[in-house]
BADO-779635 format. One record per residue (C-alpha): x, y, z. Coordinates in pm, whole numbers, padded with zeros to 5 digits, always signed. Layout:
BEGIN
XYZ...
***
This chain:
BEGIN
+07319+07540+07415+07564+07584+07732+07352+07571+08066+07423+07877+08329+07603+07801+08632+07343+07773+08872+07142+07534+08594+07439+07317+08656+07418+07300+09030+07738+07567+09031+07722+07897+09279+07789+08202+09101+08024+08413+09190+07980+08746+09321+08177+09033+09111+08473+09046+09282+08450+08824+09609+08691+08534+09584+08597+08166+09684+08781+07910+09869+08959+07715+09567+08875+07397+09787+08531+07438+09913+08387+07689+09703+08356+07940+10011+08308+08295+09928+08594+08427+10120+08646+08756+10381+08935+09012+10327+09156+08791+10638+09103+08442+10480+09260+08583+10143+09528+08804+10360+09656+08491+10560+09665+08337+10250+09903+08557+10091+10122+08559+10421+10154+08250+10465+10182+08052+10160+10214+08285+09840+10225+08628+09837+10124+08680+09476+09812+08392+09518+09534+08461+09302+09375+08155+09459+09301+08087+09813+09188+07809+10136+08935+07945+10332+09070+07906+10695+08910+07562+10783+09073+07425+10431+09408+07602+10517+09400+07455+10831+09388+07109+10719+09684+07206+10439+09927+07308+10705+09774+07042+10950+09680+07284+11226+09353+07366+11381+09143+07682+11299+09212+07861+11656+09628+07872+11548+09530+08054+11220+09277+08279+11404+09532+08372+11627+09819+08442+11346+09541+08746+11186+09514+08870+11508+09876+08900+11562+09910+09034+11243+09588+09274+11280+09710+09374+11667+10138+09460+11505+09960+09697+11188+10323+09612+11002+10156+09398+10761+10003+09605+10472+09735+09275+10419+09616+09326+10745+09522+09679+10714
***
């Protein structure tokens, strides 16, 4: 007989909100969308922005900064 998730220490995932493929972080709406700009558009997986800060070897505050300049120019459709 196959345990559930949570029997098996494992968070469930809520219908629809993705996680953080690294830390298991249920992510917002800007962690996905800065995602998909910066490192693959069609990403079905996704860093949370302390994880994708350590990929790309830059500090939270820098990727902060990049959604807000994307949020502040409305050209980017992810940001809308």
């Amino acid at each position: 007989m196959q345990s559930l998730p949570h029997e098996a220490g494992i968070r469930a995932q809520p219908a629809g909100q993705p996680l953080c493929k690294q830390c298991a972080k249920p992510l917002s709406g800007d962690e996905t969308a800065i995602y998909r700009k910066l490192i693959n558009r069609g990403a079905s997986e996704y860093l949370c922005i302390d994880c994708l800060a350590v990929f790309l070897g830059c500090g939270r505050k820098a990727i902060e900064d990049r959604i807000a300049y994307y949020r502040k120019a409305g050209t980017c459709v992810l940001f809308r």
